[in-house]
C-alpha positions in Angstrom: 0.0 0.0 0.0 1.0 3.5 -0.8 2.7 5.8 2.1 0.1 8.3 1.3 -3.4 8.2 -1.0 -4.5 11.0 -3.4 -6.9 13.5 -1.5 -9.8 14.0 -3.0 -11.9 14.1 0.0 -10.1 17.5 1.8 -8.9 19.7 -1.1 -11.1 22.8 0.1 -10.1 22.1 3.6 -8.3 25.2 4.6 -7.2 25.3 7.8 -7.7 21.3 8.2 -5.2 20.9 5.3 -2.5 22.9 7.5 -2.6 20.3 10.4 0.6 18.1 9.8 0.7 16.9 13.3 -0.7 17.5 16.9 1.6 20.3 17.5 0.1 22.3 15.2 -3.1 22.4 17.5 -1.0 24.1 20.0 -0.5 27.2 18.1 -4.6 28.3 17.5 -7.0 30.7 19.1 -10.0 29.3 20.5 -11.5 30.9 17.1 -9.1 28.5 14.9 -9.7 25.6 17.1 -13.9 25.9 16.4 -13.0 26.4 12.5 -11.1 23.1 12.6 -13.4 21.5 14.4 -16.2 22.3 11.8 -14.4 21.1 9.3 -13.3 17.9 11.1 -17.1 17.6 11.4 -17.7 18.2 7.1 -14.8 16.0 6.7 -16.2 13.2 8.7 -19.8 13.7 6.8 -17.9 13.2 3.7 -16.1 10.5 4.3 -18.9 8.4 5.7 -21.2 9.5 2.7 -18.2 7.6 0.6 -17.5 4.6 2.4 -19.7 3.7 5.3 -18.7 3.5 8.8 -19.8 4.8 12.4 -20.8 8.5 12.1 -23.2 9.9 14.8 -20.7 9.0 17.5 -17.5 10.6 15.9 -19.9 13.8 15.1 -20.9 14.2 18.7 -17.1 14.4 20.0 -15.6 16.5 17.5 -15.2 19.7 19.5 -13.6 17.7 22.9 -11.7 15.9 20.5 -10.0 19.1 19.1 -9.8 20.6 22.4 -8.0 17.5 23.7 -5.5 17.5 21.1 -5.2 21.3 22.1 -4.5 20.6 25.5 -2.4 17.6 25.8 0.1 15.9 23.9 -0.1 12.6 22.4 1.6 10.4 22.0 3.2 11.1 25.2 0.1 11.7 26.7 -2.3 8.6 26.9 -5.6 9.3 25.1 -7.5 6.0 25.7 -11.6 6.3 23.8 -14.8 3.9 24.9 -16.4 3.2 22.7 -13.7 3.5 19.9 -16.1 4.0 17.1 -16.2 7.9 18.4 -12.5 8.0 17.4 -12.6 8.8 14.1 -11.8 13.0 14.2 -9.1 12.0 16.5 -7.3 9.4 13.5 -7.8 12.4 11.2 -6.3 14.9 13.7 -3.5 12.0 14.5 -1.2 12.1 10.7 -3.7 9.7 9.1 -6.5 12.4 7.9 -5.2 10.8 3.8 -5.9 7.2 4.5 -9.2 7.8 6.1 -10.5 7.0 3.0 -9.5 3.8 3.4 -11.2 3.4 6.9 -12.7 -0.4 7.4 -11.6 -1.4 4.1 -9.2 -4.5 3.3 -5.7 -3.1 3.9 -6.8 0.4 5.1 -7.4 1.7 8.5 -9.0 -0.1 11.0 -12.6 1.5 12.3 -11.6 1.5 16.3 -8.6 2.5 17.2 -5.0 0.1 17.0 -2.2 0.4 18.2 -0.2 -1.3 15.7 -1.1 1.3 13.1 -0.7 4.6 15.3 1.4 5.8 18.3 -1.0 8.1 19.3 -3.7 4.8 19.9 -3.1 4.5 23.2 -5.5 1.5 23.6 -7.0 -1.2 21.0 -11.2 -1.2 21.8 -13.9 -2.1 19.9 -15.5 -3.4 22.9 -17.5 -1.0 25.4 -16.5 -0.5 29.0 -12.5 -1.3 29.1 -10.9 2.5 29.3 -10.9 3.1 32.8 -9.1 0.1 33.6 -7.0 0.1 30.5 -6.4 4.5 32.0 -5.7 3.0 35.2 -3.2 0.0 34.1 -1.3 2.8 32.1 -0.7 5.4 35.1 0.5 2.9 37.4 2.7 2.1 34.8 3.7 5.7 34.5 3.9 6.1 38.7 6.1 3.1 38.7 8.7 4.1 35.9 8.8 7.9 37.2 7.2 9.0 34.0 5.0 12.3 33.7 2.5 11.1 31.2 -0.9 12.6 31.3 -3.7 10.1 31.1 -7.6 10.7 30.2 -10.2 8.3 29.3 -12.7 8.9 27.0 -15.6 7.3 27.8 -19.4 7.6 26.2 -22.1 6.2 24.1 -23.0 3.9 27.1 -20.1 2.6 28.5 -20.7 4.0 31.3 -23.5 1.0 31.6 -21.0 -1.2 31.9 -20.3 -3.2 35.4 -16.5 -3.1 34.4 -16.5 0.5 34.4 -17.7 1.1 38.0 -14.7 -1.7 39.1 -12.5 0.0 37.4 -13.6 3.6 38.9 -13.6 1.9 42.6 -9.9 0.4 41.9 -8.5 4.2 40.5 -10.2 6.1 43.5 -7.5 3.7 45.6 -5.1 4.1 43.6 -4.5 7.9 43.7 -3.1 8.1 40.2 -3.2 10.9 37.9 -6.2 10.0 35.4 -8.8 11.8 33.9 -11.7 10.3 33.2 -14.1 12.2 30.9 -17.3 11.5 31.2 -19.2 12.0 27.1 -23.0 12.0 28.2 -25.0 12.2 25.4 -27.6 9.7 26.5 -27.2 7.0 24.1 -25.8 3.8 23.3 -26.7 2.3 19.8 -30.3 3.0 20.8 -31.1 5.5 23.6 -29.0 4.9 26.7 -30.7 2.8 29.6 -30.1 2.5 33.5 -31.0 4.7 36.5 -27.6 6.6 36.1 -28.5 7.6 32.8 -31.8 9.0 34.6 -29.3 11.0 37.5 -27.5 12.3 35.1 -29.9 13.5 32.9 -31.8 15.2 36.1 -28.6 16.9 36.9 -28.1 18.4 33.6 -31.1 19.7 33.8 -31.3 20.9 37.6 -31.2 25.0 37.8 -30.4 24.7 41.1 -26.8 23.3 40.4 -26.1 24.7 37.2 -26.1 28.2 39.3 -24.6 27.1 42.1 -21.8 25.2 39.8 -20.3 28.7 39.1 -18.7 28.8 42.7 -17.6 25.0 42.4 -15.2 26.3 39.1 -14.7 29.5 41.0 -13.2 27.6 43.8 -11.0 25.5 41.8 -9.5 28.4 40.2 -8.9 29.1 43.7 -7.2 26.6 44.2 -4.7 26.7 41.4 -3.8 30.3 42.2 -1.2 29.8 45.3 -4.0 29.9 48.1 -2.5 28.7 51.7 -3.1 25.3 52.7 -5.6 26.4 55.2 -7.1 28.6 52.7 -7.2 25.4 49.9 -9.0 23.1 52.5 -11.6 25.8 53.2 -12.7 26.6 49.4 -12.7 22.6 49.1 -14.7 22.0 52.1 -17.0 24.7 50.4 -17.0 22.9 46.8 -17.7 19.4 48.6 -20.6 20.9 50.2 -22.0 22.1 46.8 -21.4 18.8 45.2 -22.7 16.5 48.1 -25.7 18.6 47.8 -26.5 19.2 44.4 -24.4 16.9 41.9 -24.1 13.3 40.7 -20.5 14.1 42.0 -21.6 12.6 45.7 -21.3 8.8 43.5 -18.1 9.8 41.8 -16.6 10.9 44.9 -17.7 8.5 47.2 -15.0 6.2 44.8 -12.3 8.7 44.8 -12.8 10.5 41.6 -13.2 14.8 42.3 -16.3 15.6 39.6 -16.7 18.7 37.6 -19.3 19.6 35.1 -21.4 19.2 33.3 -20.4 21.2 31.3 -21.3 21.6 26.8 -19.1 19.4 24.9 -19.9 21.6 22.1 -18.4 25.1 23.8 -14.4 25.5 22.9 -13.7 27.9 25.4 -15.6 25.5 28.1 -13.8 22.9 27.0 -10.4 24.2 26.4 -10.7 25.9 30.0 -11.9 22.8 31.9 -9.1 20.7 29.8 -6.4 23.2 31.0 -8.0 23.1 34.7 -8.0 18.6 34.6 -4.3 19.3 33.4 -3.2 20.7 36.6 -5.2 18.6 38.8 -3.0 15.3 40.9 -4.9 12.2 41.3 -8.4 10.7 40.0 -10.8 13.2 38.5 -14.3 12.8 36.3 -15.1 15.8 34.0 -18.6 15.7 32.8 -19.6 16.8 29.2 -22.9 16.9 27.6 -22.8 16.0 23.9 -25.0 15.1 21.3 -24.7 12.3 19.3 -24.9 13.2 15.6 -24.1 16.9 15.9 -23.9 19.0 12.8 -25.5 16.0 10.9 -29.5 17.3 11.3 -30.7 14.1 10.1 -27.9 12.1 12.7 -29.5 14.4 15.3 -33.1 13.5 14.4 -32.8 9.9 14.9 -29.0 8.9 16.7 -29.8 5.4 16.6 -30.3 4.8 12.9 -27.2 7.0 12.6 -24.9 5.3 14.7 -23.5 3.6 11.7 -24.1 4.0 8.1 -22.9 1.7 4.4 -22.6 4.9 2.5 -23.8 6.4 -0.6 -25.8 9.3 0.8 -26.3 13.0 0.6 -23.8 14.9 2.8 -26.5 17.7 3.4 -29.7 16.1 3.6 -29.0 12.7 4.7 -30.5 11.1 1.7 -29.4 8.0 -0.3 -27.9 8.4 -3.2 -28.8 5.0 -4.7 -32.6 3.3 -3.7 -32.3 0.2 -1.4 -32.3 -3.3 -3.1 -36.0 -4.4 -1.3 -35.3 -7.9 -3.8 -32.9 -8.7 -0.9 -33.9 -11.5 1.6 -34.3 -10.8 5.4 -31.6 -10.8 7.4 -31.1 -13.2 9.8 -32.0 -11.0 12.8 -35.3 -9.9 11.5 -36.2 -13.6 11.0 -34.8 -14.1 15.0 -36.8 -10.8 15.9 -40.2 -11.6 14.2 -40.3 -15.1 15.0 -39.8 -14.5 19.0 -42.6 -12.0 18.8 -44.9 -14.1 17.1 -43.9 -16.8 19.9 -44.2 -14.7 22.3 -47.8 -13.3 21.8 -48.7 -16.9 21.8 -46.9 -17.5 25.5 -46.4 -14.9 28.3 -43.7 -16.9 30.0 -41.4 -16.1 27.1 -39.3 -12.7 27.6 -36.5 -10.6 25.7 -33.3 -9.6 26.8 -30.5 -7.1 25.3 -27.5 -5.5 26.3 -28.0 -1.8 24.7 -28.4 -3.9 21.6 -32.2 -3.9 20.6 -31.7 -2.7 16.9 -28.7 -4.3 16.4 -29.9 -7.3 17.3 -34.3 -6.5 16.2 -35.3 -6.8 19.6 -36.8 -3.7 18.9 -39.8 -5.5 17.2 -40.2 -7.4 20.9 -39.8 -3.8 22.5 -42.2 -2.5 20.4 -44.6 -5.5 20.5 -44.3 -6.6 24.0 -42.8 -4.2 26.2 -43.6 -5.2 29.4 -41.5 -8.5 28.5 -38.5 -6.5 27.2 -35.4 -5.9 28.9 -32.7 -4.0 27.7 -29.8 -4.2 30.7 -27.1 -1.8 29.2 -23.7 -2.5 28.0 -24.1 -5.4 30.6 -23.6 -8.7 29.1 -22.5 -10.6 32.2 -25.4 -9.2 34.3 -27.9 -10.0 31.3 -26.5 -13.6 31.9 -27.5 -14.1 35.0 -30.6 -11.8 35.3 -31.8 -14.1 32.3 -31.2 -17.0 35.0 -33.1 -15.5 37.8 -36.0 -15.3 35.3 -35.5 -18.9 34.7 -36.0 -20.0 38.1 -39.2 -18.8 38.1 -40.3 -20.4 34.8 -39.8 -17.8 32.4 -38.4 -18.7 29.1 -35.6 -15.6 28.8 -34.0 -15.5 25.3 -30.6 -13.5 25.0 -30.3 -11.8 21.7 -26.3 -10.7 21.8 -23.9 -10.9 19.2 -20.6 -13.4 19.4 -18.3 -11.3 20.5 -19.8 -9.9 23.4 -21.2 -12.8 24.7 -17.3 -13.8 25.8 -18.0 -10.8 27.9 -20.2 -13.2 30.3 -18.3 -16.4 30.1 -18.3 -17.0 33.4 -21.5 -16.3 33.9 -23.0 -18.8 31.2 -21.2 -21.6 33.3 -21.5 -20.7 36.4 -24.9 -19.4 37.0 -27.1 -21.2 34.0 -25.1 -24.2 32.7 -23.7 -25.7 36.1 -27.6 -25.2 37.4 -29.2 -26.5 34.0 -31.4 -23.3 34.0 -33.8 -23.3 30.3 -32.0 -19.7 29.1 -32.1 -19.3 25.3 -29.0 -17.5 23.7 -29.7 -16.1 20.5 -26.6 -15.7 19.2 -26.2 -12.7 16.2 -23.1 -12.2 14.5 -21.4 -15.2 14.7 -18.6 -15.6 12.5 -16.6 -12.8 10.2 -18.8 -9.6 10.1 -16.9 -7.7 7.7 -15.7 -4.2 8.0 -16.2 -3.9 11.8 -12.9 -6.5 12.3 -11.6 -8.5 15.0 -12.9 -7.2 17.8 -16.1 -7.8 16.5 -15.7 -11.0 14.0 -17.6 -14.2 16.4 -14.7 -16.3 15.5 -15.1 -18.3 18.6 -18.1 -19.1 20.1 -18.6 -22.5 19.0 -15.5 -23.5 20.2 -15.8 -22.3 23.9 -19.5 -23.2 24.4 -18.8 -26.3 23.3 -16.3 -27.1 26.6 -19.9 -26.3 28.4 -21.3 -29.6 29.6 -24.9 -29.8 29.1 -25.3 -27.1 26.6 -27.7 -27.8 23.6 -25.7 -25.6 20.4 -27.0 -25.3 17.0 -26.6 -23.4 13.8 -29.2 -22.8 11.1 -28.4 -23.4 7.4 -30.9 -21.0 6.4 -33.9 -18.9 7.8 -36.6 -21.6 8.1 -34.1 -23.2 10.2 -33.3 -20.5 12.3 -37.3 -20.1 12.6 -37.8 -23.8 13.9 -34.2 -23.9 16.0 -36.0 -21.0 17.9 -39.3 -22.8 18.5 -37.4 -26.4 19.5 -34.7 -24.2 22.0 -37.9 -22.7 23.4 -40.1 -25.8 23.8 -37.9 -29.1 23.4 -34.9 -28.3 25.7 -34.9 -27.9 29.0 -31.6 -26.7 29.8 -29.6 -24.1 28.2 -29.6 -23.7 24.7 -27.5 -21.8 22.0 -28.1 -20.7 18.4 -25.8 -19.3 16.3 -26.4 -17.2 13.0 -24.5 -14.5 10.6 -25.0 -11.1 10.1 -26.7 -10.3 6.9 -29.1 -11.3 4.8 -30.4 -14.8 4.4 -30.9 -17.7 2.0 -34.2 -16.0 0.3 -35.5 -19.4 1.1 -39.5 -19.4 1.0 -40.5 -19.4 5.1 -43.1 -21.3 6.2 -45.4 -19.4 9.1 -45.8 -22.7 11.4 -42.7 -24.1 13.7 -41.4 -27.6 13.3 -40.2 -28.9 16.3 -36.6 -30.3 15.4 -35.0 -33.9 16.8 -32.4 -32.8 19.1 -28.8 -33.8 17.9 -30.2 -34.8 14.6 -28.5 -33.7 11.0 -30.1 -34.0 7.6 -29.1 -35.1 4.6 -28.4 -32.3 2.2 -26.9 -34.2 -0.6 -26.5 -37.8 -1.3 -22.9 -39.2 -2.3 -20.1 -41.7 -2.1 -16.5 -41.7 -1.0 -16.5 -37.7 0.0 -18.4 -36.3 2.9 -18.7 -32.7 4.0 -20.1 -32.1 7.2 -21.2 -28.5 7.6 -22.3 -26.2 10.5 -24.7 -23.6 9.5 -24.6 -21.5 6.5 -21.6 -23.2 5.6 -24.2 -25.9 3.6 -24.5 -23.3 0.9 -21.2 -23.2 0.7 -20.7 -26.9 0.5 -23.4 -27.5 -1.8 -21.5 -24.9 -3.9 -18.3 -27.1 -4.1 -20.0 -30.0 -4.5 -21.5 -29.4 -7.7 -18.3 -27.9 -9.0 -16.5 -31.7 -7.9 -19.4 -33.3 -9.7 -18.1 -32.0 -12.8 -15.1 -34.3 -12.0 -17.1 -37.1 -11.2 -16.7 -36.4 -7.2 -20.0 -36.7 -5.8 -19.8 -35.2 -2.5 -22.3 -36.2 -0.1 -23.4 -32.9 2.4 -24.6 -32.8 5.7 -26.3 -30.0 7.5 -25.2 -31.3 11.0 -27.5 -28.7 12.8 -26.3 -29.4 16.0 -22.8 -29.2 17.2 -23.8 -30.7 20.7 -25.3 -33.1 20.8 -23.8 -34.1 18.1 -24.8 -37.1 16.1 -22.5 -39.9 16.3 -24.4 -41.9 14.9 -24.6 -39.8 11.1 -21.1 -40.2 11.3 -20.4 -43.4 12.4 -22.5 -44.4 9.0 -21.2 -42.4 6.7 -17.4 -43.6 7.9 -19.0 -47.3 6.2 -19.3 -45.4 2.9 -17.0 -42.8 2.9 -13.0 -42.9 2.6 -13.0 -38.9 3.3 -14.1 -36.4 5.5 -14.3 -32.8 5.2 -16.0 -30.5 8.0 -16.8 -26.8 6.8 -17.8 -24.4 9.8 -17.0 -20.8 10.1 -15.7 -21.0 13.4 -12.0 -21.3 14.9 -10.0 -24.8 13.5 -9.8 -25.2 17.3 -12.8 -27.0 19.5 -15.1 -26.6 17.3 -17.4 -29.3 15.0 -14.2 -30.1 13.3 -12.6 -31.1 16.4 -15.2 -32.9 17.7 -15.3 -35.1 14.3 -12.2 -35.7 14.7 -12.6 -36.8 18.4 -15.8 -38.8 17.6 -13.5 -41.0 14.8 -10.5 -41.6 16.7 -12.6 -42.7 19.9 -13.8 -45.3 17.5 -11.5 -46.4 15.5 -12.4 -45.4 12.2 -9.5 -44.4 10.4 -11.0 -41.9 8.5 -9.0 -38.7 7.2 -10.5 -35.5 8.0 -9.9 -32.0 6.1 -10.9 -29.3 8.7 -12.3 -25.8 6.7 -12.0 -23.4 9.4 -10.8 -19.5 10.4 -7.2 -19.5 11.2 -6.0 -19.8 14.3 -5.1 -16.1 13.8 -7.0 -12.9 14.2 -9.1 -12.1 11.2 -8.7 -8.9 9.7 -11.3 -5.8 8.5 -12.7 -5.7 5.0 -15.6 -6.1 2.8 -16.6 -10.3 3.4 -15.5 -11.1 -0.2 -12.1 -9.4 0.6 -11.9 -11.6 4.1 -13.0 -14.9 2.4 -10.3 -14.6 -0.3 -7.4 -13.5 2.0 -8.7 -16.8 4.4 -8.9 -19.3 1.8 -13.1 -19.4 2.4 -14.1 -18.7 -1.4 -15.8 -21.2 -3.2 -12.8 -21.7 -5.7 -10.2 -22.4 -2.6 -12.4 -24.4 -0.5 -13.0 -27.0 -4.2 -9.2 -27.0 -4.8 -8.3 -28.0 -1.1 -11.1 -30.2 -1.0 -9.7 -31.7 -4.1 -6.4 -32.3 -3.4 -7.4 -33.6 -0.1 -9.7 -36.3 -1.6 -7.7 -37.3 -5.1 -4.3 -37.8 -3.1 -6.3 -39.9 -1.1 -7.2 -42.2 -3.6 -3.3 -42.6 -5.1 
């Protein structure tokens, strides 16, 4: 790749254009800084118009993300952002503004921040909830080497939901290091934030009481920083304590050791360049609380946040609107089949409810919200505590289905074992995303989630070869398991396969047939049966005739469809889109050696490597998971077999 790519996106860019690194930043009027920040903020609109990406999070922090560039110095200075979707002003401010054309495609820039591809990335994150303790891990650090690095997490769009947060918060205020921890309220998540802090801090933003009396809390920390007497200092703080305790969320923050100051408008330079300057010369745990909104500058972004939070592309920079009309030919995806299906369930049976970790878009729980709502749940950016909430509903004989994605499921490993498997509580976990999801990368990618459930004894785990399936796995996890129970599905859109409106209760550990053959068998795990039924009619060309199973269920899994085709089959191939370690293939391979059977198996698998971001075809090429690739392992595999 190129050191540097042709700008087309910033040739009016005036002042923008003159940015060559951070330092630069230093050297503006509050005036200057604003201008840049606008057009950081047209930049960002354009850039997203072009190429997709997450938008209304980046456009919410432009102006603190100017003024923190302003302020401190990175990479000396450890800038650590949660969520890091709202990172993409500070890439452009950070010597990578030309590449951010590139951002989320194969062999560009990454979407979240990386620390392989920048200095100034103080912190990989893609997932919600991890700056404090990553802020807190680094200032230690910092204390223990004698350094004099300034640290500040950024955290927002509902991270602040997240249980790991407040441990982290309770650790620092121990600690007594030097972090800043900025709070970015702007009362969302994907969808509109959830929790009774949210509710707090919304009612102190809003409380005329504080926001007058906050004057003298600023006053008195100005106080402080101007050479008072000790005596003096303990008085004014005594007297900013007082104001806090009374009228601020800053009673919680303190009570762990973190001073609080704000709120205060993330969209106000001189507010934010003074407080910045103020946190700067402040020792030891502090919380500086800005009010933002998601989407600003964008109108249609600040209209509706959550169907901004991420866009493909292709639309009007000024109005919103798409440049190109949406392909309505295409089939449903996969989580609108999930999401209707549970709420035609569930208005059949009121035992049944819904459960989401600040995900109910992303995962079309929203149709249960909207349908049901007294049965809806939506936790936060909580996914252990969704876990075992989903268990306490279970012990009451509710049916609780868990609509998360892959990835953040790992989030509540312990959890799944602990508090559902190990007490063989009936909690359904729908499970979204699962395997590569493109353009969002590894920290998103489920790459592994059929390989660590399956260490869980007595978990039922199946994967649908198209939307019927995923229809019917619902209504069997829901009605013919008794314990816990997992599906997994992709992201995207599905098979266009013709869906039937009743359920079909499924035999549990059963595969079916989805071609008949001799001498080759390819045993597949979910929507890898397309992909198998691809090959397999490229090898009948060759006179391979490839029999294909849709093995359905990982565990149970049937021995017994195996055990039979090993009389008729000299080969075995297993296709899953899953890690090559622990998952169907592995257990193939277990189930043959524990008998005997002397059969060679081919596992198609990820690599045991972390996947990369990019457009699926780009991923599937660079993998080796492209029809083409998979046929001419598969036939190698099986015709030096038969030398």
């Amino acid at each position: 790749m190129p050191d540097s790519l042709p700008v087309t996106i910033s040739q009016q860019m005036t002042l923008l254009s003159a940015i060559r690194s951070t330092d630069d930043l230093k050297k503006l009027t509050i005036a200057e800084l604003q201008t840049l920040a606008d057009e950081c903020r047209k930049e960002v609109i354009k850039i997203v118009s072009l190429n997709g990406g997450h938008f209304a999070s980046s456009l919410g922090v432009v102006e603190l993300t100017v003024a923190l560039h302003h302020v401190y110095s990175t990479p000396h200075d450890k800038i650590i952002w949660d969520v890091g979707h709202q990172a993409y002003v500070h890439k452009i401010l950070t010597e990578r503004r030309e590449r951010m054309q590139t951002n989320r495609q194969f062999g560009g820039l990454a979407g979240f921040p990386k620390r392989s591809e920048s200095a100034h990335d103080a912190f990989g994150v893609g997932h919600a909830s991890t700056s404090i303790s990553a802020a807190a891990g680094i200032a230690v650090a910092s204390d223990l080497a004698g350094g004099d690095e300034k640290v500040i997490a950024v955290i927002g769009d509902g991270s602040m939901t997240g249980g790991m947060a407040f441990e982290a918060m309770n650790h620092l205020g121990d600690l007594k290091s030097d972090v800043l921890v900025i709070l970015n309220d702007n009362q969302m998540a994907i969808s509109s934030n959830t929790g009774a802090l949210r509710h707090h801090l919304v009612n102190i933003s809003l409380n005329k009481t504080y926001n007058r009396a906050r004057k003298l809390v600023w006053k008195s920390l100005s106080l402080l920083n101007n050479g008072l007497g000790d005596k003096a200092k303990k008085a004014v703080r005594k007297i900013e304590d007082g104001v806090k305790a009374a009228l601020t969320p800053g009673a919680f923050f303190e009570a762990l050791g973190l001073r609080y100051f704000g709120p205060i408008d993330g969209h106000n330079m001189e507010q934010l360049v003074k407080a910045l300057k103020e946190m700067q010369t402040l020792p030891n745990p502090k919380l500086l609380h800005v009010i933002t909104t998601k989407g600003k500058g964008f109108k249609p972004a600040e209209e509706n946040q959550s169907k901004w939070h991420a866009h493909n592309g292709g639309f009007d920079t000024t109005t919103g609107k798409l440049l190109k009309t949406a392909d309505t030919s295409l089939p449903p995806k996969y989580q609108e089949v999930f999401g209707e299906a549970l709420v035609e369930l569930a208005l059949k049976d009121s035992t049944i409810t819904a459960i989401t970790a600040a995900m109910p878009s992303g995962t079309s729980l929203d149709l249960f919200q909207n349908a049901i709502p007294n049965r809806f749940y939506d936790v936060g950016i909580a996914e252990a505590h969704a876990v075992t909430f989903a268990a306490g509903l279970a012990t009451q004989g509710f049916k609780p289905v868990f609509a998360v994605y892959s990835t953040f499921l790992q989030r509540a490993y312990d959890q799944l074992i602990h508090d559902v498997a190990l007490q063989n509580l009936h909690v359904v976990f729908a499970i979204d995303r699962a395997g590569l999801v493109g353009e969002d990368g590894p920290t998103h990618h489920g790459a592994f989630d059929l390989s660590w459930l399956h260490a869980v004894p007595g978990l039922v785990i199946m994967a649908p070869a198209d939307e019927q399936e995923l229809r019917d796995m619902l209504y069997t996890a829901l009605y013919e398991v008794k314990g816990p129970v997992a599906i997994r599905y992709p992201r995207g859109n599905g098979t266009g396969i013709t869906l039937h409106k009743k359920f079909t209760s499924l035999p549990i550990g059963k595969a079916v047939m989805a071609r008949e053959g001799s001498g080759l068998a390819l045993l597949c795990m979910g929507t890898m049966t397309g992909k198998a039924l691809e090959v397999a009619t490229i090898l009948e060309k060759e006179e391979i005739n490839a029999t294909v199973v849709n093995m359905r269920f990982l565990k149970p899994l049937d021995t017994e469809v195996i055990e039979e085709l090993a009389s008729r089959s000299t080969h075995f191939v297993v296709l899953e889109e899953n890690s090559a370690i622990g998952g169907l293939g592995s257990a193939v391979i277990d189930h043959i050696n524990s008998k005997g059977l002397n059969r060679p198996v081919l596992k198609i698998a990820l690599p045991d490597a972390f996947v990369t971001h990019g457009n699926m075809n780009a991923l599937y090429k660079e993998i080796g998971f492209d029809t083409p690739t998979m046929t001419e392992k598969i036939r190698q595999f099986y015709k030096e077999g038969q030398k």
